[in-house]
N, C-alpha and C positions, 0 to 999 in steps of 0.2 A: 469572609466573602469568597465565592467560586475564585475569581481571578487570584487572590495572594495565598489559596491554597495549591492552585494550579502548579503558582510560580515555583512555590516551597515546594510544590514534586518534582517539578521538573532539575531545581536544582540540586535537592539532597538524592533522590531516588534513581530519574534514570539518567541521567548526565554520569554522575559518580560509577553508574552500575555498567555502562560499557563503556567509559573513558578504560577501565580496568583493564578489557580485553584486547586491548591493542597489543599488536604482536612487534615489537619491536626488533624480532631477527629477523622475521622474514617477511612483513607491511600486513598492512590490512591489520584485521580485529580475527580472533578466535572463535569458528563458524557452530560450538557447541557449548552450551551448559548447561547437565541432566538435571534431573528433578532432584538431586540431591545437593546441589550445586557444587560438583566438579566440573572444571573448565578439561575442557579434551582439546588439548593444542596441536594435535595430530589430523583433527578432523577437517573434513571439506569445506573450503569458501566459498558461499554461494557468491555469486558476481551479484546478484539482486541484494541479498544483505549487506555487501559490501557497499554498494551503490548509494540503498537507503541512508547508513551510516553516515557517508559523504553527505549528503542531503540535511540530516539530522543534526548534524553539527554546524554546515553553513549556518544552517538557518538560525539555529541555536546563537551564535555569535550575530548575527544578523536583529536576533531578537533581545539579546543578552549584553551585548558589548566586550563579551568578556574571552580575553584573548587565547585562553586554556582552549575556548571551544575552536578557535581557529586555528590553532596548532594542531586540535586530532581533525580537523577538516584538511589539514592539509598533510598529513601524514596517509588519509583516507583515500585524498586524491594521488597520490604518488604513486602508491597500490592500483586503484585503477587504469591511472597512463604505464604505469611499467608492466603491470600483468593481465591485466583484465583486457587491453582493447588487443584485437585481431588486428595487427598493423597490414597484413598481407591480403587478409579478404574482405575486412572491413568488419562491423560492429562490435558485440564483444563476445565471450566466450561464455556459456551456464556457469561453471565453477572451476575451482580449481585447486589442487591438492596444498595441504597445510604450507608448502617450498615453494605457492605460487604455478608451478609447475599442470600445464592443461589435463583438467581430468576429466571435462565432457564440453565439447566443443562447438555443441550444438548451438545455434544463433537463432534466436528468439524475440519475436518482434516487443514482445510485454519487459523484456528486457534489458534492449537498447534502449525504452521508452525510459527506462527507468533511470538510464545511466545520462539521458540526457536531463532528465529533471534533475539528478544532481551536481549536474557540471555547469548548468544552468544558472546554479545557488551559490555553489559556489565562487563563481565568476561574481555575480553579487558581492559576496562577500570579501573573495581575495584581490578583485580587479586584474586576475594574472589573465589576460588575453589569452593563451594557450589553452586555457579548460572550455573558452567559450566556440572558440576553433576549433575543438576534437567534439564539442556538442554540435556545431554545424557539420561535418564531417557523418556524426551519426545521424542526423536529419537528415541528408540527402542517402544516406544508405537503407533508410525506413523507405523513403519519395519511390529511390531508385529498384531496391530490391525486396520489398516487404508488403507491397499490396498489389490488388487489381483492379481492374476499373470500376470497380463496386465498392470494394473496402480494402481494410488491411488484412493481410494474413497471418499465421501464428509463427509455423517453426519452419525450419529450416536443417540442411545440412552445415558443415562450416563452410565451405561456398556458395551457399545461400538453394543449395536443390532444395525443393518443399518435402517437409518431414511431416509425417503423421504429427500431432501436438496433443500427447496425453500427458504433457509436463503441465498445460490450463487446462483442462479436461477432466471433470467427476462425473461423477453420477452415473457408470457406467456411460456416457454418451463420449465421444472424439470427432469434437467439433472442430469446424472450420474457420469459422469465425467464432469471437465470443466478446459479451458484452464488456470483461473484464480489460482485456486487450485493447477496447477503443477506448477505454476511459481514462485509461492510464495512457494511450500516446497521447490524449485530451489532455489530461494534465502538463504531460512533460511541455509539450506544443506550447502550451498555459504562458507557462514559468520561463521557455527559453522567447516568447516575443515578449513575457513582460520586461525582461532583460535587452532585447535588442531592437523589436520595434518592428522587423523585417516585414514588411506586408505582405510577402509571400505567405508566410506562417501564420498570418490572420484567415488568410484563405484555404487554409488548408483547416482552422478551426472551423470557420463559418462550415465549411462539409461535413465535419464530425460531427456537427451539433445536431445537419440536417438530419444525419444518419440515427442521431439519438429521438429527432423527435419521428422523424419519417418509416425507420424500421426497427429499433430496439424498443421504443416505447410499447407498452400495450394499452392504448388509450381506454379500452372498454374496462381491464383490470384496476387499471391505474398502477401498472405497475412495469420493469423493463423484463422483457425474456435474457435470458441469460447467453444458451448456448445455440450457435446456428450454422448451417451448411453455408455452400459457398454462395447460395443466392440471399443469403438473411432470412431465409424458414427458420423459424425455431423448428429445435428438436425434442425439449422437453417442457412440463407442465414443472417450470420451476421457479418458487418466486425467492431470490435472496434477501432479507431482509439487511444486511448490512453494506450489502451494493447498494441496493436502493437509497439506503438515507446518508452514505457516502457521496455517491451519484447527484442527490438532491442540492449539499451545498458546493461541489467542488463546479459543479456548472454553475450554480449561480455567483462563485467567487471566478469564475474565468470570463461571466458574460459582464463583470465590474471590470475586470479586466480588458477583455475589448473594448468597452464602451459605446460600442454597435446595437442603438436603438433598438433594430430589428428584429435581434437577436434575442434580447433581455425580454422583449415582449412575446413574444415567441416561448421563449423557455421558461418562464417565469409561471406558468400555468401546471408547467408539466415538474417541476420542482414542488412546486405547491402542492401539488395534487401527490407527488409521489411519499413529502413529509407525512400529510395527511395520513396516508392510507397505512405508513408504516404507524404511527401514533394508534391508529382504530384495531388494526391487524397483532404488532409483533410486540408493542411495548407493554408489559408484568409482569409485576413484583418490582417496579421501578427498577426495570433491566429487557435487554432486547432478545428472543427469542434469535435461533441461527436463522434458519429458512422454513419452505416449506415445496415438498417435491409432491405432486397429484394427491393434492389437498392436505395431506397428514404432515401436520409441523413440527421440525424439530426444535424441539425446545431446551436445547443445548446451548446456555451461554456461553460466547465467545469474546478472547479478548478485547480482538480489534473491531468486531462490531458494537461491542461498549462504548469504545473510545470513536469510533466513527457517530454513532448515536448522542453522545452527547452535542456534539458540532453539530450534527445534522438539528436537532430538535432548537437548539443557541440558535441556529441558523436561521430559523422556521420565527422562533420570538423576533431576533435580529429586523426580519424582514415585514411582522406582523407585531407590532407591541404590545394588542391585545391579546394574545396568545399566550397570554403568562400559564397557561397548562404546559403550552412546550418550554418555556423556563421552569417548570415544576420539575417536570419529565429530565433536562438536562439536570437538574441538582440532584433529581434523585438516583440518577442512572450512575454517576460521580460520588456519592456516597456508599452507592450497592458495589461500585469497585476499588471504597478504599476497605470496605468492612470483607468483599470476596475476592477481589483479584490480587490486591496490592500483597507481595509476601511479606511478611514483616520479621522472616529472619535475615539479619543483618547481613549486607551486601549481595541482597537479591533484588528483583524488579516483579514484574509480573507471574501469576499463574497464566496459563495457554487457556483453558475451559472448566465450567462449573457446570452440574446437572440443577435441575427445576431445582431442586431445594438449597443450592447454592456451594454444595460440596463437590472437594476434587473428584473425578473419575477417572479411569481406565479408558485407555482406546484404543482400538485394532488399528494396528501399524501393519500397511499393505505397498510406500513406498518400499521397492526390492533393495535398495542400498541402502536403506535408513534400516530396514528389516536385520540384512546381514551384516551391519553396523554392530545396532545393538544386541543381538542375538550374540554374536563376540564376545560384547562385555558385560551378557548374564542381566542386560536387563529388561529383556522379553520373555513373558512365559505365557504362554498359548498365545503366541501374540498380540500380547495387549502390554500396555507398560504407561506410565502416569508421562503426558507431554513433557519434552523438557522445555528448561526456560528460555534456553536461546535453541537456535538450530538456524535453517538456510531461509526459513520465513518468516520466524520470530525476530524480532525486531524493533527499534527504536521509533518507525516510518508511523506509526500511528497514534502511540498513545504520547509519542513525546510531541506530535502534531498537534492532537489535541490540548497540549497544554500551550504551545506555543500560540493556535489559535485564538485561544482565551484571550492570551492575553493582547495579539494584535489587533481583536476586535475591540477590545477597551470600553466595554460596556460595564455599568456601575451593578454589578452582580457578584 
């Protein structure tokens, strides 16, 4: 069954594979492990992976019972309150060098969103009031310093001046807004009222949602624009196929969450319609295609929209029980990643990406610090070099979500 294989991943594969990298001199977990799997204990902390981590283990113990995972939850969080938050300017900082020590101090609204969804969980999990206080604390610093009377904004300086934001920004575009950014303060917002209840933060969802069905939607496409200037224009002809079917369940587990009639009626159409179109559009070879930019798709599988794709399509049956195509589509998507993603040399987790035919590839590395990172250590040439398995984005936040889904949806599958 999906669910006791789920489980058996979650606890032999990726529980075991970054319990490993906790750094016990200096906190946190170790922010690198190349394609070869050497761990680089030297390298950068993303405060985002950090965060995830936090998140990944609450919940994990949350879903688990089992106390190992609340101890690297709470070693995860110590690192975060000791290094990570900006006590002087308020949110928290991009990253920071292997000693903890600030190495880009920029403040990032996709980021604070992040660190409240896991302070969120873990409050869940450890009951320590203090985590749930420094996630209120970041709440009011998104309210107070991070939007405008339309939406939220991306970056910032470290006291909060507006910064160009091509830390969420591809495609050649440097947007202003971006789909990514509301989805995930949507989440964290999710997680920290399903914990506290604040009606304030119900209100601040019900506008997210409106934002989602009123300006990010493309109700003619059936699908969400991704990036946009300050008024909510989009600026490119771009459909992401793992936003979208991310996007599809993570609103309809937030609108169970509120329990606002309104709402669920409301979004319930536009979920529906966005599963759909991703199942007609991105899903083959029982696997999801990345995106597609003015019309030409790339058909580059990726991790985390594997792992977001299965939940999304669970999601779709979940909601539809005649849908057992989207139950096919989830089993299939789940086996195309223990046969292509899953490494199977011991003490690894994940590959980053596979091409149409399901094999590793090469890919041009254009981040300048990851560039003159690995350029150092000889493992770029013409700049192209095989993903590594961890780094500041690779992460635990998806595919161990995925498994933990599974099994909280408790469906006989």
């Amino acid at each position: 069954m999906l669910r006791n294989e789920a489980k058996k991943h979650l606890e032999e594969v990726i529980i075991p594979f970054w319990s490993k990298l906790r750094d016990d001199r200096y906190g946190g977990y170790f922010g690198l492990v190349d394609s070869d799997l050497n761990i680089y204990k030297k390298f950068t902390k993303g405060v985002i992976l950090n965060s995830r981590i936090l998140w990944f283990f609450s919940n994990a113990y949350l879903t688990l019972g089992k106390e190992a995972c609340l101890d690297q939850a709470r070693h995860a969080y110590a690192f975060l309150k000791d290094c990570c938050l900006d006590k002087e300017n308020g949110g928290v900082f991009w990253s920071l060098r292997y000693n903890g020590d600030i190495e880009d101090s920029t403040k990032h609204t996709y980021n604070i969103a992040f660190a409240i969804y896991a302070l969120s969980t873990y409050y869940d999990a450890s009951k320590e009031e203090e985590a749930i206080e420094i996630a209120e604390g970041l709440y009011k610093t998104i309210e107070t310093k991070c939007r405008d009377e339309i939406g939220y904004l991306e970056a910032f300086t470290k006291d909060f001046q507006p910064e160009s934001n091509e830390k969420l920004s591809e495609n050649g575009i440097v947007a202003s807004k971006t789909m990514n950014t509301l989805l995930h303060v949507f989440e964290a917002y999710t997680e920290f009222y399903r914990v506290t209840g604040k009606t304030e933060v119900k209100e601040k969802i019900f506008q997210i949602l409106d934002q989602f069905a009123d300006k990010v939607y493309n109700k003619e496409l059936c699908r969400q624009e991704v990036f946009f200037d300050g008024q909510f224009h989009s600026l490119i002809d771009l459909h992401s196929y793992g936003h979208d079917i991310e996007t599809a369940w993570l609103i309809d587990r937030g609108c169970e969450i509120l329990g606002e009639k309104k709402y669920i009626e409301k979004m319930a159409p536009i979920t529906k319609a966005l599963t759909q179109n991703i199942y007609d559009t991105a899903f083959h070879k029982n696997s999801l295609w990345n995106e597609c930019e003015n019309g030409v798709p790339d058909k580059t599988r990726v991790w985390w929209v594997q792992a977001e794709a299965v939940l999304g399509f669970l999601n779709g049956y979940e909601k539809d029980r005649e849908r057992t195509d989207y139950l096919d589509a989830a089993k299939g998507i789940w086996n195309y990643i223990q046969e292509h993603f899953v490494d199977k040399r011991p003490g690894s987790e994940w590959f980053w990406l596979v091409n149409d035919e399901g094999e590793s590839v090469e890919v041009v590395i254009s981040d300048k610090e990851a560039k003159s990172f690995f350029k150092a250590l000889g493992e770029i040439k013409d700049n192209r070099m095989v993903k590594p398995i961890v780094e500041p984005w690779k992460c635990p936040y998806h595919n161990g979500r995925m498994c933990m889904e599974i099994l909280r949806r408790n469906l006989n599958v």
